[in-house]
C-alpha positions as CSV (number, residue, x, y, z in Angstrom):
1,X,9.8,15.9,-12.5
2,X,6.1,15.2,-12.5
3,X,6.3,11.6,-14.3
4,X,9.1,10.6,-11.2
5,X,6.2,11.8,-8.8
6,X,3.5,10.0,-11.0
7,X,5.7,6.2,-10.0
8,X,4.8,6.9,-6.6
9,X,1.3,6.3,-4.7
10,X,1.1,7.9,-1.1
11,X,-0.9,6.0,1.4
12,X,-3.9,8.5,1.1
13,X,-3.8,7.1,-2.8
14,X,-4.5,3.9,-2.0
15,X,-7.0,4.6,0.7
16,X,-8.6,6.0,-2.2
17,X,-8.5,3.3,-4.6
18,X,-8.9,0.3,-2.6
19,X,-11.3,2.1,-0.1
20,X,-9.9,1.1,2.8
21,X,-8.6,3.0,6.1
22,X,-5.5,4.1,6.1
23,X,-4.9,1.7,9.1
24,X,-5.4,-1.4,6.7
25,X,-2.5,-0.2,4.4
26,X,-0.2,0.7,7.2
27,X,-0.6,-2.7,8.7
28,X,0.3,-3.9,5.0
29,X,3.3,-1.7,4.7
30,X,4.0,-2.7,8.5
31,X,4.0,-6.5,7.8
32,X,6.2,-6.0,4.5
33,X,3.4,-7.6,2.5
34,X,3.4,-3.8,0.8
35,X,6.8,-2.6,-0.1
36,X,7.5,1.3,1.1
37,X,9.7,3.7,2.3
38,X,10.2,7.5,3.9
39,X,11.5,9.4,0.9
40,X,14.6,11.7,2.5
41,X,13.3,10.4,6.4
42,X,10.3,11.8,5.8
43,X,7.1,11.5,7.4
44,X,4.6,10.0,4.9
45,X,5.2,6.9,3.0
46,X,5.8,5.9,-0.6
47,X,5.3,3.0,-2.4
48,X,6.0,2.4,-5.5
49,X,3.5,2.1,-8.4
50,X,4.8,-1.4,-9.4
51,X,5.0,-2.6,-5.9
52,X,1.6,-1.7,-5.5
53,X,0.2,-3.3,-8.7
54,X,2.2,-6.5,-7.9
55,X,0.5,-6.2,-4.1
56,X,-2.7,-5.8,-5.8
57,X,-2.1,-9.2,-8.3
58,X,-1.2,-11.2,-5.6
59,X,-4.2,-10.8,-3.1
60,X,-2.1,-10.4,-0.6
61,X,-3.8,-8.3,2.1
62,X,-7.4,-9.4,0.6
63,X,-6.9,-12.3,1.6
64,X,-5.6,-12.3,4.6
65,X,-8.7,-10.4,5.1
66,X,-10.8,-12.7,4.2
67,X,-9.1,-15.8,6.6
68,X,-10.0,-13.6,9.7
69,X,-14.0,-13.6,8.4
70,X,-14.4,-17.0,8.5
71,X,-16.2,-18.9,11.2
């Protein structure tokens, strides 16, 4: 049962590793640049480990990031 759990990041997870608020990765999760869902219509989102390391390949929400810091 654990490795099921272990395919699965929670938002605070990524908080972690990306250090950013959890703001930033709801408004990636809320645009659908970051696939995730409610397990059972739950509270607290999932998303999916290779979601997350294809989000993290593409740039996605670093760059979109860095467009909004240029003059």
């Amino acid at each position: 049962m654990r490795d099921a759990l272990d395919s699965f990041l929670t938002v605070e997870e990524i908080c972690s590793l990306l250090k950013v608020e959890r703001h930033t990765v709801a408004r990636w999760i809320s645009s659908g640049q970051l696939p995730a869902f409610k397990p059972g219509g739950g509270r607290f989102w999932r998303v999916r480990r290779q979601d997350f390391q294809k989000f993290i390949k593409g740039g996605v929400g670093f760059r979109d990031r860095a467009k909004r810091r240029r003059p």
